[in-house]
N, C-alpha and C positions, 0 to 999 in steps of 0.2 A: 463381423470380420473373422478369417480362419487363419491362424496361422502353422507354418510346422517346426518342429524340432527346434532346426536352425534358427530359425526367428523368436520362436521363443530361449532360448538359451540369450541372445541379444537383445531382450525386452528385461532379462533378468541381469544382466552384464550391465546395463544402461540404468534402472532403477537401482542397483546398487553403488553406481558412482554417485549418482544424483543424492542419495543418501549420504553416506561420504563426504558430497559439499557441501549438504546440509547442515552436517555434524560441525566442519570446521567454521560454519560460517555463524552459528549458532556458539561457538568458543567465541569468536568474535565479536557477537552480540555483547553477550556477557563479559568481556573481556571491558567493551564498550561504557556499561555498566556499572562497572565497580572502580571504573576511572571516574565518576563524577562523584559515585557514592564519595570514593578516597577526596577527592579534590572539595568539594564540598559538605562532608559530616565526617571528616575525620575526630571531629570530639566523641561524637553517640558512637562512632564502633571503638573507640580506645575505653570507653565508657563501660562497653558490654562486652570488652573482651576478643573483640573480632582480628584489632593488629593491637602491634606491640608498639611501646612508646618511639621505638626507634621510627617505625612507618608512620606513625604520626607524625614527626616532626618532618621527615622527607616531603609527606603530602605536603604541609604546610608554607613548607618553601616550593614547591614544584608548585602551589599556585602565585606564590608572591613571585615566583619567575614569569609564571605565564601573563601575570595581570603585567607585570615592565616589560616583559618583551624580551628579556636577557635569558642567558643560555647558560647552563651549566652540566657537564657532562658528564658527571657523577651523581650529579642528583636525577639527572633524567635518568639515565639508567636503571639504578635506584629504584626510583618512583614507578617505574615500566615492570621490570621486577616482580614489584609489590603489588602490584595490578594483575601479572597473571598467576600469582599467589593464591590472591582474593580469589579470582574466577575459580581457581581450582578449586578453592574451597567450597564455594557452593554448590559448582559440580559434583565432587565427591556428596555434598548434601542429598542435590538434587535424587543420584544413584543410590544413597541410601535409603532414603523415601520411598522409593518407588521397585524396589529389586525385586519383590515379590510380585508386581504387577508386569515389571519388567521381564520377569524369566517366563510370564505366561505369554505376553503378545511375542517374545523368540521362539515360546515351542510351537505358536502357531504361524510365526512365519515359518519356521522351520517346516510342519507339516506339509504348509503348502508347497513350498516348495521342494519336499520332494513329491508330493502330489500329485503336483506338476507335473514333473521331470517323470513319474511312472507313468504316466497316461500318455507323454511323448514317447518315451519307451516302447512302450503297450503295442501304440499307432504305428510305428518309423517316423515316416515322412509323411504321413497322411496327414490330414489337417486336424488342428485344433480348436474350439471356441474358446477367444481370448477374451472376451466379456464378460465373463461370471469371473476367469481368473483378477481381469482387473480389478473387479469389485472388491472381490475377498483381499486383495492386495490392498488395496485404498481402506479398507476396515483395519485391517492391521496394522497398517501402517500411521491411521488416524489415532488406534489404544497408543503406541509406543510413543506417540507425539506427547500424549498424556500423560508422559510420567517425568521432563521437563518442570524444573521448577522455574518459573518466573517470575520475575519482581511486582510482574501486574500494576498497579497501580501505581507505585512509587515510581516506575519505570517511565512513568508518563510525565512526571517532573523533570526528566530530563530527554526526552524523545531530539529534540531539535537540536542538542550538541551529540547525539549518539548518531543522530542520522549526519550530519555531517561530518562525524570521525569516520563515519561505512562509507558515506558516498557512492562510489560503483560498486562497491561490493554488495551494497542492500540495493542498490539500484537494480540489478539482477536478475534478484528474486523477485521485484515486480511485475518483469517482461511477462509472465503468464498473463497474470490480470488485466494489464493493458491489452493484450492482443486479443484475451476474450470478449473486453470489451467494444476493440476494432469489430472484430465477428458478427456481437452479440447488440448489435445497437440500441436497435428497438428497444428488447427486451430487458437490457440493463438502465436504457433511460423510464422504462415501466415500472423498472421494480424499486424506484424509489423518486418518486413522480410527487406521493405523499408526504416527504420532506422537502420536498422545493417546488412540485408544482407551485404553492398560492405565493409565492414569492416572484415565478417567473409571471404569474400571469398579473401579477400587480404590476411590475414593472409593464408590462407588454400592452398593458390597457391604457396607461399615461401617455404610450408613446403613437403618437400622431405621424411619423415615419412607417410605425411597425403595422397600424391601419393598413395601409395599400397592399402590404403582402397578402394579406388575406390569414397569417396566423396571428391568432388572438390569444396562446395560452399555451404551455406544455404539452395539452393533449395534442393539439393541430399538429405541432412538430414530431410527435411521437409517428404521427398518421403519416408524416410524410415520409418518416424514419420507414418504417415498413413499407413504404411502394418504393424504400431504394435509394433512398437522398443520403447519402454519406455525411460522416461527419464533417469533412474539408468542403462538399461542396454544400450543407448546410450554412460555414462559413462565408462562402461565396455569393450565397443564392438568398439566404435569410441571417444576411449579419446581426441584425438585430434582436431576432429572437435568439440567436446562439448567444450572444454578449450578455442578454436577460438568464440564458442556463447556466453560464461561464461564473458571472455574478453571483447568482444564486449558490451555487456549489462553494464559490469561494466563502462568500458570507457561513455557509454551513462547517466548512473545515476549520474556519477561524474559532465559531462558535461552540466546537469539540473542545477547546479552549486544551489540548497538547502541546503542552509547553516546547516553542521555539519551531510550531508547526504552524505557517502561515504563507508557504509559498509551492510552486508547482513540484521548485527541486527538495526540496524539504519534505515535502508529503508523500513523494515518489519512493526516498529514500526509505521511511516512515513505512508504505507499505510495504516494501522491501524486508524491511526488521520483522511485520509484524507476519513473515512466513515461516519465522526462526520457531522450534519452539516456547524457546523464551519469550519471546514477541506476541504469540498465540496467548500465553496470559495477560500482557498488558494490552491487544487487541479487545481481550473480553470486558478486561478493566473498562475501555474507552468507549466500548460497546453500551456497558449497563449507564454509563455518567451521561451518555448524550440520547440515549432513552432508543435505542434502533440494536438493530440487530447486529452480530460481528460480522455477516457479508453484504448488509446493506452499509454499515461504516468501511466497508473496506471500496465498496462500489461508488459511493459517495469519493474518495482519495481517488482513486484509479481516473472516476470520469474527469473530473478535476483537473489532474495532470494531463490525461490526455488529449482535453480541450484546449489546454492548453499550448498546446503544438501549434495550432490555429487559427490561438487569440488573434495574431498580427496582419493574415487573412480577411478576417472576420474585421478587424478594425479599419485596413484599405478599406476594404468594400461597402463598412458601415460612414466612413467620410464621402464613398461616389455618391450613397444614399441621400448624406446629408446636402451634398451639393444639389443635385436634383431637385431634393424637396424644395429648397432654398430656389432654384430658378425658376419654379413650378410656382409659388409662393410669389415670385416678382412678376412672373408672365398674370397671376391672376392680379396683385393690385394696379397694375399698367391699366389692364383691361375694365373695370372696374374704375378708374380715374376717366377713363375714354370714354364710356357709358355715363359719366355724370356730365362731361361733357355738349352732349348731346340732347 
């Protein structure tokens, strides 16, 4: 693809906003974050120096308020406060860690852009190849992601109350992956076939419904996936084996065992977070504990939720199945009682 001047100057206008909300949404994260730490281990950080006896004792009434239910409007504030205290603090951390790392991936975004900007120059209006620029963009912008500190692991004891304080805001950052996925069908149900094939196709061999379709396994549906079978009409067309992948995936995200991550919305949120850079460490974290990769764990959540959308499809069409089988099943003992008949 070529583009000129104009458009690039709006490729660069556009990647800088999306930056931008990334940053604020990444505060967030962390914001997220050190409300659970505070709400839950306000001893170990009063312990180690982290808050001062005063924010101890706020956290500890701001959870005796949360656990009754009662409201108090000094202390929440207070407590809110004290929360984006913390985050700053580790922010400030984060950016001390990493400055030196950090002033290299700015002089080379810097380069590049003006780089850029001299070779549109150079040109006018004539066109540009935006493909190598995007690359080198995506390289840079992957080091800068790296200098992010995240709680990684710890982070993952509380995923399911952080994704629910984001909600739409992490929900968001998912919409890529799902739509890659919408895209990408085949080959995202390919690229991790190895974690749930033999579960799908265990299911799929028990079931004497799923016989007559003629798929017997993940691969068949993969096969159909690539001559075109959508995922909705997957649900329509092969309920059964879609409720064997649907299954299967769910058993698999449970299994990630991410605390308070057990549902489509929860998970959606979940990868949502884990696009923040803070997220990116406890992504790796979740990655190394359930033995898979961080883009086959993130492909594993994605297909998940967006199976999701179609569970309710899939389940009409797996009850007309079951009717069927069931009248098919009566027509043969009827005939069979007539034949002994005779």
């Amino acid at each position: 693809m070529k583009i000129t001047k104009r458009q690039l100057q709006q490729i660069i206008k556009e990647e800088a906003m999306q930056v931008h909300e990334m940053k604020l949404f990444n505060e967030s994260v962390r914001e997220a974050y050190s409300e659970q730490l505070l709400l839950n281990y306000p001893n170990v950080l009063l312990e180690h120096g982290y808050i001062s006896r005063a924010t101890y004792h706020r956290a500890k009434r701001m959870k005796t308020l949360n656990e009754s239910g009662l409201a108090n409007l000094d202390i929440q504030e207070g407590f809110f406060d004290d929360v984006k205290a913390m985050a700053k603090k580790a922010g400030d951390v984060a950016i001390a860690k990493g400055k030196e790392a950090g002033g290299a991936a700015m002089a080379k975004g810097k380069e590049l852009g003006k780089a850029g900007m001299a070779k549109a120059k150079e040109l006018g209006d004539t066109e540009i190849d935006v493909k190598g620029a995007r690359k080198r963009m995506s390289r840079v912008g992957g080091e800068a992601g790296e200098l992010a500190a995240g709680a990684g692991e710890a982070m993952l004891n509380f995923m399911g109350p952080m994704a629910k304080k984001l909600g739409d805001k992490a929900t968001k950052f998912a919409a890529k992956k799902l739509k890659q996925i919408d895209k990408n069908g085949p080959k995202v149900m390919a690229s991790i076939s190895k974690h749930i094939g033999s579960a799908v196709d265990a299911t799929l061999s028990k079931s004497k419904k799923a016989a007559g379709s003629g798929i017997k396994g993940l691969a068949d549906l993969i096969t159909k996936a690539k001559e075109g079978l959508t995922f909705e009409q997957m649900a329509k067309k092969e309920p059964i084996a879609f409720m064997a992948t649907y299954k299967a995936l769910e058993q698999k995200v449970v299994g990630m065992k991410i605390k308070g991550v057990n549902t489509p919305k929860s998970a959606e949120a979940t990868l949502g977070i884990f696009q923040s850079p803070d997220g990116q460490k406890a992504l790796a974290a979740a990655a190394k504990k359930s033995s898979m990769s961080a883009p086959e764990l993130e492909t594993i959540l994605g297909l998940y939720v967006f199976q999701a959308r179609y569970v309710p499809i899939a389940t009409k069409a797996a009850a007309q199945v079951q009717e069927a089988f069931m009248f098919e099943n009566r027509i043969k003992r009827s005939l069979r009682k007539k034949l002994k008949r005779l």
